[in-house]
MARVEXMI-796052 format. One line per field, with one value per atom (N, C-alpha, C, O): residue number from 1; residue in one letter; x, y, z. Coordinates in Angstrom, 2 decimals, padded with zeros to 5 digits. Last residue first. Layout:
! residues N
pos: (NUM;...) .
code: (a;...) .
x: (X;...) .
y: (Y;...) .
z: (Z;...) .
! end
This chain:
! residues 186
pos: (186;186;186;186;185;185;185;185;184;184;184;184;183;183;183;183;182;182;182;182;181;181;181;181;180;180;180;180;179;179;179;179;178;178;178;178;177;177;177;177;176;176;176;176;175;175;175;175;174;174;174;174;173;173;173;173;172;172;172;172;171;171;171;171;170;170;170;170;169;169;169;169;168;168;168;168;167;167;167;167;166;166;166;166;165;165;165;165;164;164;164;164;163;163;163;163;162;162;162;162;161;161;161;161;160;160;160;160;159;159;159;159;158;158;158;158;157;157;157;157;156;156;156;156;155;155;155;155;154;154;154;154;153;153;153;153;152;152;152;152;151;151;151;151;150;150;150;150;149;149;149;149;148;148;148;148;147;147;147;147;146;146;146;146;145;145;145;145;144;144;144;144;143;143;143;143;142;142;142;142;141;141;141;141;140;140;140;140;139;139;139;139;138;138;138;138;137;137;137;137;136;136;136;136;135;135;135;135;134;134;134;134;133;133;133;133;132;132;132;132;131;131;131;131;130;130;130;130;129;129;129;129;128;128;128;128;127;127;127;127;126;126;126;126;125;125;125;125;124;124;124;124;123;123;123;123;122;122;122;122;121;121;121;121;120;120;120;120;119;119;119;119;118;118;118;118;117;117;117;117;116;116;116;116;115;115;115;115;114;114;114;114;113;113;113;113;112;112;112;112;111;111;111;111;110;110;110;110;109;109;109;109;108;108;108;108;107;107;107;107;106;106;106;106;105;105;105;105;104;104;104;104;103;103;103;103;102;102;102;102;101;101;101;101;100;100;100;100;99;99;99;99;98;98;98;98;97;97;97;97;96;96;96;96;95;95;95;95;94;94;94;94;93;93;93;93;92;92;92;92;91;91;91;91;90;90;90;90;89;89;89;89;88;88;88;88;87;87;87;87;86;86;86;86;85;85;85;85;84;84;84;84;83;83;83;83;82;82;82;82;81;81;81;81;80;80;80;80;79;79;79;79;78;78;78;78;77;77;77;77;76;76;76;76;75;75;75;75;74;74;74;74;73;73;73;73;72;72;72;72;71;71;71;71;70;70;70;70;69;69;69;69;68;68;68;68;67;67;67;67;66;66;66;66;65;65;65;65;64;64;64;64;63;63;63;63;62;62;62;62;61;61;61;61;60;60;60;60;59;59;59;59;58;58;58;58;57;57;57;57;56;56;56;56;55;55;55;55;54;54;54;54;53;53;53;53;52;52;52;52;51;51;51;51;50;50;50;50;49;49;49;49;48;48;48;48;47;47;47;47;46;46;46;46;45;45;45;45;44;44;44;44;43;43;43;43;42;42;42;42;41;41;41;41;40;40;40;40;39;39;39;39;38;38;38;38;37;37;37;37;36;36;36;36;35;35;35;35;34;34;34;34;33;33;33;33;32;32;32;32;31;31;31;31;30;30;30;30;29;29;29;29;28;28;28;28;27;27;27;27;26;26;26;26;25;25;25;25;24;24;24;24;23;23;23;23;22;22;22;22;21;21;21;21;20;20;20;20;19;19;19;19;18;18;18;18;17;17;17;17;16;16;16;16;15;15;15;15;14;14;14;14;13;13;13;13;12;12;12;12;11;11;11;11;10;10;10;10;9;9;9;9;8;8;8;8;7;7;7;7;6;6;6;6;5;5;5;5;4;4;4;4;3;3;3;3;2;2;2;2;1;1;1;1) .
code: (x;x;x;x;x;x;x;x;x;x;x;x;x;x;x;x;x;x;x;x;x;x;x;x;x;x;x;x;x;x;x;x;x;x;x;x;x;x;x;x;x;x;x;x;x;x;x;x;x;x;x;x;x;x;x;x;x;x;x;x;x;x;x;x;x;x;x;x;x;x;x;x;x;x;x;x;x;x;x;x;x;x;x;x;x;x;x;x;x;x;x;x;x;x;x;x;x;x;x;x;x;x;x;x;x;x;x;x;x;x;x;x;x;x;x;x;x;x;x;x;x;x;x;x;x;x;x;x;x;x;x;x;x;x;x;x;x;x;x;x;x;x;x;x;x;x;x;x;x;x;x;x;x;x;x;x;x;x;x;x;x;x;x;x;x;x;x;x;x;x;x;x;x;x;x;x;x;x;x;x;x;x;x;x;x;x;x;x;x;x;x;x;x;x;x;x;x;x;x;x;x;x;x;x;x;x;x;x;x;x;x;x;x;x;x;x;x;x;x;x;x;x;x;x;x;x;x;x;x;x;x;x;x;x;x;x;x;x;x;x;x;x;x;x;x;x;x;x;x;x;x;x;x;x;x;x;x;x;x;x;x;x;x;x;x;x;x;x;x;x;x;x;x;x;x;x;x;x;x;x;x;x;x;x;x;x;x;x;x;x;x;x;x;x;x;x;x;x;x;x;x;x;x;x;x;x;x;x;x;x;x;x;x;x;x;x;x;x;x;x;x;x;x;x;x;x;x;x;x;x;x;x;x;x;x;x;x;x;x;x;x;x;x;x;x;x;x;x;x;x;x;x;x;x;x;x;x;x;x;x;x;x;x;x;x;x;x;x;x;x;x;x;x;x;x;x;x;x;x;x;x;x;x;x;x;x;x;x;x;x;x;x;x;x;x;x;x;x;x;x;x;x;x;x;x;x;x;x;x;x;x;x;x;x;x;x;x;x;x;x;x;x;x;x;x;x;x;x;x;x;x;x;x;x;x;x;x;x;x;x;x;x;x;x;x;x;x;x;x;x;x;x;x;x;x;x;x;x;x;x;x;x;x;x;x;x;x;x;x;x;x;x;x;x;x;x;x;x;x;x;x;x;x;x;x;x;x;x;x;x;x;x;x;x;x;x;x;x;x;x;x;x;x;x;x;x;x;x;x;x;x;x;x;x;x;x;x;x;x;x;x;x;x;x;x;x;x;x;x;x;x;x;x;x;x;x;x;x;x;x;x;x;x;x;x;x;x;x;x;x;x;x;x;x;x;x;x;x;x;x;x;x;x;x;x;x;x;x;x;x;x;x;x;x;x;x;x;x;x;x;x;x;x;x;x;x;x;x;x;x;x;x;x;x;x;x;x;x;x;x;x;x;x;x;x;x;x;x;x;x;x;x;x;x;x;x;x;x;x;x;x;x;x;x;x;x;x;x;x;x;x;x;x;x;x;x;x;x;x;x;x;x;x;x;x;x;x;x;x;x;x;x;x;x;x;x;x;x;x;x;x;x;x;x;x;x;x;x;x;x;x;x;x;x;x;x;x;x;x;x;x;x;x;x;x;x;x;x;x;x;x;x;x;x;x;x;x;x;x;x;x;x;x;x;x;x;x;x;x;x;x;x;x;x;x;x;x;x;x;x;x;x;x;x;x;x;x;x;x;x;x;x;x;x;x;x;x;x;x;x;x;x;x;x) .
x: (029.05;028.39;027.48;027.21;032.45;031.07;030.40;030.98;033.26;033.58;032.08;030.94;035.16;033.60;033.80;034.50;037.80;037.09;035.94;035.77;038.44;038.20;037.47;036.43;039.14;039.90;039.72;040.64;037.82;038.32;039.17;039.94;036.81;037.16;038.23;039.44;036.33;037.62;037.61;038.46;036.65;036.01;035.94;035.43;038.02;037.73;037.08;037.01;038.68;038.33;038.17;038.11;039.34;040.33;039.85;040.76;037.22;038.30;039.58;040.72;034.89;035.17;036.72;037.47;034.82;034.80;035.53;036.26;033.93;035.25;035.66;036.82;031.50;032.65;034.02;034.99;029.89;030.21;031.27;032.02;029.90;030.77;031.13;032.28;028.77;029.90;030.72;031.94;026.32;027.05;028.13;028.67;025.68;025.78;026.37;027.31;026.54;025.65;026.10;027.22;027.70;027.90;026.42;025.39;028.38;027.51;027.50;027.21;030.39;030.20;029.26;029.03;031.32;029.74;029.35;028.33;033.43;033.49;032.13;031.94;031.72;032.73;032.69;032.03;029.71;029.80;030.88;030.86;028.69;029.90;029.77;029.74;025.85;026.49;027.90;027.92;024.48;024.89;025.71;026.24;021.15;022.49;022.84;021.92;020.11;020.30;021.66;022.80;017.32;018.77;019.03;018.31;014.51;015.93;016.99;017.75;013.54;013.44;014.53;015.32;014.22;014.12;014.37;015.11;013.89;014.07;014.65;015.58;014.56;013.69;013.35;012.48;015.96;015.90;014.81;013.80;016.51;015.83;016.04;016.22;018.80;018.69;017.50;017.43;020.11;019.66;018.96;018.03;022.75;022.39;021.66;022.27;023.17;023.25;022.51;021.83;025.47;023.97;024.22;025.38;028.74;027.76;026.37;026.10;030.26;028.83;028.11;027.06;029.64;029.50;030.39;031.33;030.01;029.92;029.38;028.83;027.01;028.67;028.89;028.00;025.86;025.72;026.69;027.52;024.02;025.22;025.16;024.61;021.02;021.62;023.42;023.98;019.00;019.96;020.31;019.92;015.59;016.49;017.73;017.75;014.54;014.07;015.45;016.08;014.12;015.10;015.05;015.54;012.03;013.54;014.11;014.62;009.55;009.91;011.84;012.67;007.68;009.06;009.38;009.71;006.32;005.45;006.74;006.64;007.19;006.98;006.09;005.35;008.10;009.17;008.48;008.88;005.63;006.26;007.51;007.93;005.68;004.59;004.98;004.66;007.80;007.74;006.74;007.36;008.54;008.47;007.90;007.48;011.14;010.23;009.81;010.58;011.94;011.84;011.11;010.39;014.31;012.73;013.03;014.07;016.97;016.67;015.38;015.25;017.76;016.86;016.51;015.33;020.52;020.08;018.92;019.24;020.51;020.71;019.78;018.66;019.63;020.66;020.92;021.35;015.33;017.43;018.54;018.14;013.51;013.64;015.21;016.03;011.69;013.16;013.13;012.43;008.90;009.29;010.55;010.38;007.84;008.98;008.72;008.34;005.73;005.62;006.43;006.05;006.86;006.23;006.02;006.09;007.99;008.72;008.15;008.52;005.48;006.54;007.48;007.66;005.07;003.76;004.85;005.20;006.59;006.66;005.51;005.25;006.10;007.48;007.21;007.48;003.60;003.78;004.99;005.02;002.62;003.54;003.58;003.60;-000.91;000.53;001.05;000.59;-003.70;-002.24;-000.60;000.50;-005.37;-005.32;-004.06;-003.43;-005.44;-004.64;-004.32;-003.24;-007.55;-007.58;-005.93;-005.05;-007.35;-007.67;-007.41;-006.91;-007.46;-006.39;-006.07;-005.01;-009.39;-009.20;-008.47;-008.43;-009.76;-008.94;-008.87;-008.54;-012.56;-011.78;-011.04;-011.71;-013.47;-012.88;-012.22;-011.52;-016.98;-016.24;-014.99;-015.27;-018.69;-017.69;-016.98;-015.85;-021.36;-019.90;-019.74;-020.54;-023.79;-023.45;-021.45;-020.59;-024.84;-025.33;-024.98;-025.55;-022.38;-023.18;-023.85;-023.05;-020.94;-020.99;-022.61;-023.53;-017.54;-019.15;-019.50;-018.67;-015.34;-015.67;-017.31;-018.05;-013.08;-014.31;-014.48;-014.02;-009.60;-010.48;-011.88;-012.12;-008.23;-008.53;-009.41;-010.07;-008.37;-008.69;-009.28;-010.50;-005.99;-006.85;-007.50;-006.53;-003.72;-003.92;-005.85;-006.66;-004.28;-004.37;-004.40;-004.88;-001.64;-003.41;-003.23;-002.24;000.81;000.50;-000.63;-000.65;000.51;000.49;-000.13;-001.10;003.16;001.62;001.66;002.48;005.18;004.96;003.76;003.27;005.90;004.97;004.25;003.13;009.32;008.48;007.29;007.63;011.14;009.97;009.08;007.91;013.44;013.17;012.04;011.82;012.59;012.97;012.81;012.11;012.72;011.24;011.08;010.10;015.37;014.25;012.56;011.66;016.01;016.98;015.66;015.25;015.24;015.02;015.38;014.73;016.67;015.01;014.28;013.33;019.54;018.63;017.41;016.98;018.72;019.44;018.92;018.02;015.78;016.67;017.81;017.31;013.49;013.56;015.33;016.00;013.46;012.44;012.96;012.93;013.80;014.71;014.60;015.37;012.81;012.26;013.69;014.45;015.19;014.88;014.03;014.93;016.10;016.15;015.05;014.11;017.13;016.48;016.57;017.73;018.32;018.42;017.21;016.36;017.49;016.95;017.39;016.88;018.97;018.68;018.42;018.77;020.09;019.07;018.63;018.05;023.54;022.73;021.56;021.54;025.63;025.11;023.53;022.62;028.74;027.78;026.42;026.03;031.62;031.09;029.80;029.82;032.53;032.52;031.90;031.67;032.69;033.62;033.36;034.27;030.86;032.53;033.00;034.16;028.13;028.83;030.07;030.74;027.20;027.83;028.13;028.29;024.78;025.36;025.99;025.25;024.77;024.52;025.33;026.56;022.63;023.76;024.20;023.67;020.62;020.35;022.18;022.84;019.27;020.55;020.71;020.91;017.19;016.84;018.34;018.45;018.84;017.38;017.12;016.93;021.17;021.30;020.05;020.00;022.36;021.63;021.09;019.92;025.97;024.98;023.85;024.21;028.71;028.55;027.12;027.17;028.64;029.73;028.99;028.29;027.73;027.51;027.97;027.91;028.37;029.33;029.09;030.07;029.08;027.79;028.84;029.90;028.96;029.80;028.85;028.00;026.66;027.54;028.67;029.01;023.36;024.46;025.75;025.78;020.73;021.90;022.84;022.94;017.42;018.00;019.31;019.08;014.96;015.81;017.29;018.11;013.69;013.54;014.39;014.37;014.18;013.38;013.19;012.74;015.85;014.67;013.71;012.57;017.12;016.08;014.87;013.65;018.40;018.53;017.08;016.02;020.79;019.46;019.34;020.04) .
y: (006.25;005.65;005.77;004.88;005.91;006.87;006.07;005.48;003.34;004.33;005.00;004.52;003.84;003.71;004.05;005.05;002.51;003.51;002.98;001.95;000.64;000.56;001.68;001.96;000.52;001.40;001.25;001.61;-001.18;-001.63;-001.24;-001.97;001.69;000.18;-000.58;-000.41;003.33;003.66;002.40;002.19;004.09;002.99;003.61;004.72;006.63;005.21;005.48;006.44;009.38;008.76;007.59;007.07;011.14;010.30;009.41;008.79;013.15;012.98;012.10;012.52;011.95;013.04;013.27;013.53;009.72;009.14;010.31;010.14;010.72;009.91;009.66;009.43;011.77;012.57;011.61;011.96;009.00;010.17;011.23;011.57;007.97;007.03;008.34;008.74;009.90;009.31;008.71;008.81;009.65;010.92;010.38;010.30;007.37;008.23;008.40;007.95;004.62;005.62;006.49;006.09;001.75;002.63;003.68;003.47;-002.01;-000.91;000.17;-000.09;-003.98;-003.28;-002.31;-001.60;-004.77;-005.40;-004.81;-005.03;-004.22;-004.90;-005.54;-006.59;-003.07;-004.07;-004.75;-005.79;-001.16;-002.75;-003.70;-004.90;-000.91;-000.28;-002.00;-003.05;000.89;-000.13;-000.23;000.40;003.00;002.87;001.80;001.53;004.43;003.88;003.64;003.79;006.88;007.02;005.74;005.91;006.93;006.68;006.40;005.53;008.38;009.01;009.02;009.97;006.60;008.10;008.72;009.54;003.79;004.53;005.88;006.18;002.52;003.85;004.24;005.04;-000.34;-000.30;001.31;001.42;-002.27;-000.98;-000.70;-000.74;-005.58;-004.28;-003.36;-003.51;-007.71;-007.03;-006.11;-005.70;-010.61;-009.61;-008.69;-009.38;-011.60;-011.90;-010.65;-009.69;-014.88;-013.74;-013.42;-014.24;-018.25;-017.24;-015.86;-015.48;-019.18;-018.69;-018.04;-017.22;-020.75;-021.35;-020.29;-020.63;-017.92;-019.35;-019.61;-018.85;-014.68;-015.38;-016.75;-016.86;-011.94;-013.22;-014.04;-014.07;-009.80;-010.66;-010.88;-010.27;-008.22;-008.46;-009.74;-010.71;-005.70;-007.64;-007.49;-006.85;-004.27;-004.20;-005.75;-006.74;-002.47;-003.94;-004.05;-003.95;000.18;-000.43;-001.65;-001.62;000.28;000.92;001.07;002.11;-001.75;-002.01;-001.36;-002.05;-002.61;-001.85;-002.15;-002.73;-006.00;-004.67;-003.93;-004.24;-007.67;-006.08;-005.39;-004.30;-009.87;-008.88;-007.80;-007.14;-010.81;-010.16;-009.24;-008.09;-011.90;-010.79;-010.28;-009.19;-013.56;-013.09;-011.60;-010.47;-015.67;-014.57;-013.87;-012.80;-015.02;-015.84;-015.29;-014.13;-015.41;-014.52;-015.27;-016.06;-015.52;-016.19;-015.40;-014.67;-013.79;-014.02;-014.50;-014.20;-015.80;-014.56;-014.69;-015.74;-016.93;-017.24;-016.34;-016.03;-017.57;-016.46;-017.44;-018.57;-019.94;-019.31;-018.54;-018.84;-020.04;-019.21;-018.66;-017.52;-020.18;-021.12;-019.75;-018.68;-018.46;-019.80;-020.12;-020.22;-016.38;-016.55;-017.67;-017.47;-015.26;-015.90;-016.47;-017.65;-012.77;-013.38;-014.03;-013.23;-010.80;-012.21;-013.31;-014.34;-008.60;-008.53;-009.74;-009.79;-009.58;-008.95;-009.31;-009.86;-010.00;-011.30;-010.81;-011.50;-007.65;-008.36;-009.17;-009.18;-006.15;-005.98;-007.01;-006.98;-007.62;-007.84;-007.48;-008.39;-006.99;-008.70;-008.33;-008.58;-003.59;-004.07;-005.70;-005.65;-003.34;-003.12;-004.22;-005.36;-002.28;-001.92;-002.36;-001.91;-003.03;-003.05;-002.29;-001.70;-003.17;-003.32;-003.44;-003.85;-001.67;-001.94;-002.33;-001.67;-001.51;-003.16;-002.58;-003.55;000.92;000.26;-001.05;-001.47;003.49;001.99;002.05;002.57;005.17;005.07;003.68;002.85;007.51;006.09;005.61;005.43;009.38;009.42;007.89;007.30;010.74;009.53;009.54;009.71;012.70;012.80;011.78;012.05;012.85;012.75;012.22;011.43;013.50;014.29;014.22;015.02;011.27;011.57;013.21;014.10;010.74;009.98;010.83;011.06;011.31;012.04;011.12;010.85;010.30;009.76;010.51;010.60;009.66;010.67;010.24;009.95;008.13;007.99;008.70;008.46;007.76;008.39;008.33;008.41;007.02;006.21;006.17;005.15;008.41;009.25;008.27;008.30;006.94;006.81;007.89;007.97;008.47;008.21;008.35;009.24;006.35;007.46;007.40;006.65;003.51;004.25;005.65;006.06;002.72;002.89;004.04;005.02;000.02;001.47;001.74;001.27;-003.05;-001.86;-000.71;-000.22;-002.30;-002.65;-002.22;-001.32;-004.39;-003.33;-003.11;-003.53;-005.50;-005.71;-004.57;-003.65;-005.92;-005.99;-005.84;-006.12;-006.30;-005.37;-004.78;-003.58;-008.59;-007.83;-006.34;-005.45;-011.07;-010.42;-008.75;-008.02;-010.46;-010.09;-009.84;-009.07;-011.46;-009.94;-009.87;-008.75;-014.11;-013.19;-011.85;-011.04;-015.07;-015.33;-013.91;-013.14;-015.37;-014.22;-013.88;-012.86;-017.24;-015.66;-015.00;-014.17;-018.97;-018.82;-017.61;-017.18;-020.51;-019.64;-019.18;-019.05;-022.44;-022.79;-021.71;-021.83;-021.72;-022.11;-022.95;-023.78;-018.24;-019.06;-020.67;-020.13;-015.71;-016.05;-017.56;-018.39;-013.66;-014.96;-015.66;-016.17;-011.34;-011.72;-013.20;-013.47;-008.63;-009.71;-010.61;-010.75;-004.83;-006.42;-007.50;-007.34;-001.90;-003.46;-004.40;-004.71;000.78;000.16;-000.50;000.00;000.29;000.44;-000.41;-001.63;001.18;000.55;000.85;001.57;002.88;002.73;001.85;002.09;002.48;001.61;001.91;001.36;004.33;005.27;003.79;003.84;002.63;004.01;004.52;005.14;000.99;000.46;001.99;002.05;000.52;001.28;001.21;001.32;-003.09;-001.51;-000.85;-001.44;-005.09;-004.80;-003.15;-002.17;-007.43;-005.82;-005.34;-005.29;-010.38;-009.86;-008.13;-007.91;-010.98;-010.60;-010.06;-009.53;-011.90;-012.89;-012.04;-012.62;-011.18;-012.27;-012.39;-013.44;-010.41;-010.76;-012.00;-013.21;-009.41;-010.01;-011.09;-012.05;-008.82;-009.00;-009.25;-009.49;-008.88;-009.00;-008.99;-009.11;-009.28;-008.24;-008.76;-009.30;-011.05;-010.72;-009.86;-009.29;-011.72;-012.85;-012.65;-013.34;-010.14;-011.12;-011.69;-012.20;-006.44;-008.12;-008.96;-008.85;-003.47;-004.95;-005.70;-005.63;-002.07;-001.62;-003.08;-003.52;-003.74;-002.82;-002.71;-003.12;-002.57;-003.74;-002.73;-001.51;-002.64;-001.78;-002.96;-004.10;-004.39;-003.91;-003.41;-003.57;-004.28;-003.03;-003.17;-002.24;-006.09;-006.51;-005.22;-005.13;-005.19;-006.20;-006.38;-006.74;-003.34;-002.70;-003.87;-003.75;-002.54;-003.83;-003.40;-003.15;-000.18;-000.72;-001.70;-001.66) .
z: (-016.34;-017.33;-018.08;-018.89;-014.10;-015.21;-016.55;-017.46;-012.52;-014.04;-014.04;-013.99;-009.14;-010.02;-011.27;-011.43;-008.50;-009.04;-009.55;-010.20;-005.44;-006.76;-007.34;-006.74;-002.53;-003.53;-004.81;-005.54;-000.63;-001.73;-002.48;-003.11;001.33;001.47;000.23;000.35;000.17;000.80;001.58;002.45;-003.62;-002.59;-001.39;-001.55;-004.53;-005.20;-003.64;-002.88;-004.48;-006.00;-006.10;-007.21;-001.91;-002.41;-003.93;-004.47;-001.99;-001.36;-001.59;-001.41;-002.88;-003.69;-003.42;-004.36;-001.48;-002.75;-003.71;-004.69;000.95;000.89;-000.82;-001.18;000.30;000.64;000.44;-000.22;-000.58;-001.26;-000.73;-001.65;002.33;001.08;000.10;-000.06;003.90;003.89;003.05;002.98;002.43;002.89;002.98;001.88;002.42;001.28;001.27;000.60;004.63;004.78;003.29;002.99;003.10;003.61;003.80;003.16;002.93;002.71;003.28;004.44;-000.20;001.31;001.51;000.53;-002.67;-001.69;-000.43;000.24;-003.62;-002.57;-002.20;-001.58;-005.98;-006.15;-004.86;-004.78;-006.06;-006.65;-006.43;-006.68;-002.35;-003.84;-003.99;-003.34;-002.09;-001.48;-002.69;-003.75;000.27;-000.74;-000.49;000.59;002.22;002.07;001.19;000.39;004.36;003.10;002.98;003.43;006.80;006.02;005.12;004.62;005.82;007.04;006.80;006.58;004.22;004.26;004.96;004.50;005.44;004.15;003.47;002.54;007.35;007.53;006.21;006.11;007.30;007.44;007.83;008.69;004.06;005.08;005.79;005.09;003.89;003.83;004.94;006.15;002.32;003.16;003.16;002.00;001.17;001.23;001.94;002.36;-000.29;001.19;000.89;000.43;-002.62;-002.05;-000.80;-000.19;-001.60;-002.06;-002.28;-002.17;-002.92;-002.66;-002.53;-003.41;-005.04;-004.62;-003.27;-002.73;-006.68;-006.37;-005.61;-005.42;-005.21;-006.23;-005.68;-004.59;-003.93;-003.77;-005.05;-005.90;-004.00;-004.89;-004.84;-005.51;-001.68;-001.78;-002.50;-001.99;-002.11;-002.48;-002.68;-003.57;-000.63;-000.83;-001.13;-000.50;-000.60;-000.74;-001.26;-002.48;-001.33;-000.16;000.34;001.40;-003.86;-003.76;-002.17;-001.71;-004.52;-005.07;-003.98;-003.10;-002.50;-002.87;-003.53;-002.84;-002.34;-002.35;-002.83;-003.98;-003.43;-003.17;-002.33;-001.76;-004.71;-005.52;-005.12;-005.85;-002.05;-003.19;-004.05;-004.25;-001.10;-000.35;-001.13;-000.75;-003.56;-002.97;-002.13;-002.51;-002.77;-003.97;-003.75;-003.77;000.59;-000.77;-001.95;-001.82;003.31;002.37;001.08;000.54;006.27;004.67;004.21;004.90;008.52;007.93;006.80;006.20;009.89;009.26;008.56;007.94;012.99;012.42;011.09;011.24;015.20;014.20;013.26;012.88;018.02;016.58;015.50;015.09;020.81;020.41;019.18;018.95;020.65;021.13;020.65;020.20;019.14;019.80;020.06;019.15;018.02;018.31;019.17;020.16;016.43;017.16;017.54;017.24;014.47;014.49;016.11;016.96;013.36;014.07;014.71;015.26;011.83;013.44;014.32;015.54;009.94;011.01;012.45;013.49;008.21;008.86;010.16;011.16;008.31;008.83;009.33;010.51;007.02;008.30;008.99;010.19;004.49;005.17;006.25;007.04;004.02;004.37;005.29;006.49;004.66;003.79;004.66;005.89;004.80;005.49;005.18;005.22;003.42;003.09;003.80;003.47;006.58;004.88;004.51;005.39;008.89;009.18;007.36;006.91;011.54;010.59;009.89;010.45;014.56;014.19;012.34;011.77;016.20;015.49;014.59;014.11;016.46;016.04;015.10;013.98;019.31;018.18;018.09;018.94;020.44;020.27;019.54;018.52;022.80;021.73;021.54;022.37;024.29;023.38;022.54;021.36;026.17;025.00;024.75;025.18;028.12;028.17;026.75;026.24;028.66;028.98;028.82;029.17;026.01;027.27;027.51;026.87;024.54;024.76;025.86;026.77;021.11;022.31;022.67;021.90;019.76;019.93;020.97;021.88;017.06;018.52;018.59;017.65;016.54;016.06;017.60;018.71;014.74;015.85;015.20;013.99;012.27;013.00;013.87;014.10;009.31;010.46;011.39;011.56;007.02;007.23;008.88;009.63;004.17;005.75;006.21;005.96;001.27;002.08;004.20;005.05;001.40;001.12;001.60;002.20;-000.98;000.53;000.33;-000.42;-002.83;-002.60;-001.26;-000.65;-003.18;-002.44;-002.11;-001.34;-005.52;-004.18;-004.17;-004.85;-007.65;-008.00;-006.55;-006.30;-009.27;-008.16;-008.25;-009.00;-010.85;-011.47;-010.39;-010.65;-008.76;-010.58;-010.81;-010.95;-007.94;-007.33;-007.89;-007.42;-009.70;-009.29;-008.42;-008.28;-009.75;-011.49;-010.87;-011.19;-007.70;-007.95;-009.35;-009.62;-007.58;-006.77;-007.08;-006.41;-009.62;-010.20;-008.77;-008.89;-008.39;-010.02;-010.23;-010.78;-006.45;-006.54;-007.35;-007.20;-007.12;-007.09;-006.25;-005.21;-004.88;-005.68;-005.59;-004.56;-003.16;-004.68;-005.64;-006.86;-000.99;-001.05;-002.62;-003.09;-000.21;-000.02;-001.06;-001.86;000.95;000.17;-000.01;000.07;004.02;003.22;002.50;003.11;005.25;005.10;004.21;003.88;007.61;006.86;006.63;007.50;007.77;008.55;007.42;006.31;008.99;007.90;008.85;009.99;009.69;009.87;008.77;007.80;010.68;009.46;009.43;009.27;013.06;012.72;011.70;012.09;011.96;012.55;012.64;011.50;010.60;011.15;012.41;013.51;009.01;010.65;011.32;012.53;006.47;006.96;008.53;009.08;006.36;006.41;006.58;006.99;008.54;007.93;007.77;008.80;009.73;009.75;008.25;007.18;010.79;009.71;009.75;009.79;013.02;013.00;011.65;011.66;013.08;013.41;012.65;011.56;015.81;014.55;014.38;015.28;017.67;017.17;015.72;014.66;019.52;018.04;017.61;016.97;021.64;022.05;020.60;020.66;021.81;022.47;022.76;023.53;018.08;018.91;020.15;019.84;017.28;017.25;018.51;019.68;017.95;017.04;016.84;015.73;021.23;020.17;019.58;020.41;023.49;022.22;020.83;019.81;025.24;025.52;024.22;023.67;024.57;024.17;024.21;023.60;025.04;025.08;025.39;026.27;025.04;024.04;023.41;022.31;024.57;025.51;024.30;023.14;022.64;023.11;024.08;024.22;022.84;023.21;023.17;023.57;020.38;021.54;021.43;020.52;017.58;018.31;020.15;020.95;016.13;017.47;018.47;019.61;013.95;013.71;014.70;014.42;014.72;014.13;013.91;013.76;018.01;017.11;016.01;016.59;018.98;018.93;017.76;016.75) .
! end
C-alpha cells in the first residue's frame, strides 16, 4: 500500500519499485525490506539543508486539541436526529493538509514542498533526514504512523530500518547489518 495516496499496489509493477497511482517511490526496510510508512518530501528551494534540519530542531508542532464530540443529537417531533460534523478542521497538522491535496499529473514523481511554516509545526521525532554529502540535497521524509511504526535510521549508511529489527541484528552481530559500522556509545 502506498502511504502517500493510500492505494492498494500490486505486488509486480511494470513501473518498477514505486507507486502505480502518485509515483511515489517505496522506501524499505534494509533488513526484511518491508515497506516503511514515509512520505517524501521537499524542502521550499529559499531554504537551505541545515537551515531545514535547525528549523527542524526547533520546531513547536501544533498541539493536538482535545478530542472534539462531533455528534449533535436533535430530537424533532416524534423522530431523533443524529449528525456528525465533519467540517471542523482547527488543529490539523499543514503536512497532512498538503498531503491531502496532492494533485498527480503525467508520469513523474512530484514530492510535497513544504515551507518553513509547515517545518516549524513538525514534529522532530516524526522526520527522518538522510544527510548526503555535496553537492547533494538531503532527502526528507515523514512518518505517517508514528505510534505503530517504530523507525531508525544508522548514521552512517543513512539507511532506514524498523527498531526491532535493526536492534536485534545490532545485539547479534554489533554493527549496522547494512554498512557494518559500530555505533560508539556516548
Amino acid at each position: 500500500m502506498c502511504y502517500r495516496c493510500s492505494t492498494t499496489n500490486p505486488i509486480l509493477n511494470p513501473k518498477g519499485n514505486q507507486c502505480v497511482n502518485c509515483q511515489q517511490p517505496f522506501v524499505h526496510s534494509f533488513i526484511n525490506f518491508e515497506v516503511l510508512p514515509l512520505v517524501e518530501f521537499m524542502i521550499e528551494e529559499d531554504i537551505s539543508d541545515e537551515e531545514a534540519v535547525q528549523i527542524l530542531n526547533h520546531a513547536i508542532p501544533l498541539k493536538k486539541s482535545e478530542p472534539v464530540d462531533k455528534w449533535k443529537a436533535s430530537l424533532e417531533g416524534n423522530s431523533e436526529r443524529l449528525v456528525f460534523n465533519d467540517t471542523d478542521e482547527e488543529g490539523q497538522d499543514p503536512f497532512i493538509g498538503r498531503l491531502l491535496s496532492i494533485e498527480q499529473d503525467g508520469n513523474d514523481f512530484k514530492p510535497i514542498v513544504v515551507s518553513r511554516s509547515i517545518l516549524k509545526n513538525m514534529t522532530r521525532s516524526e522526520v527522518y533526514v538522510l544527510e548526503w554529502p555535496k553537492p547533494l540535497r538531503f532527502q526528507f521524509f515523514k512518518t505517517l504512523l508514528p505510534d505503530d511504526v517504530s523507525i531508525i535510521k544508522c548514521l552512517f549508511c543513512q539507511k532506514l530500518f524498523h527498531t526491532d529489527d535493526f536492534e536485534l541484528k545490532y545485539l547479534q552481530f554489533g554493527y549496522c547489518p547494512f554498512c557494518r559500522e559500530k555505533h560508539r556509545e556516548g
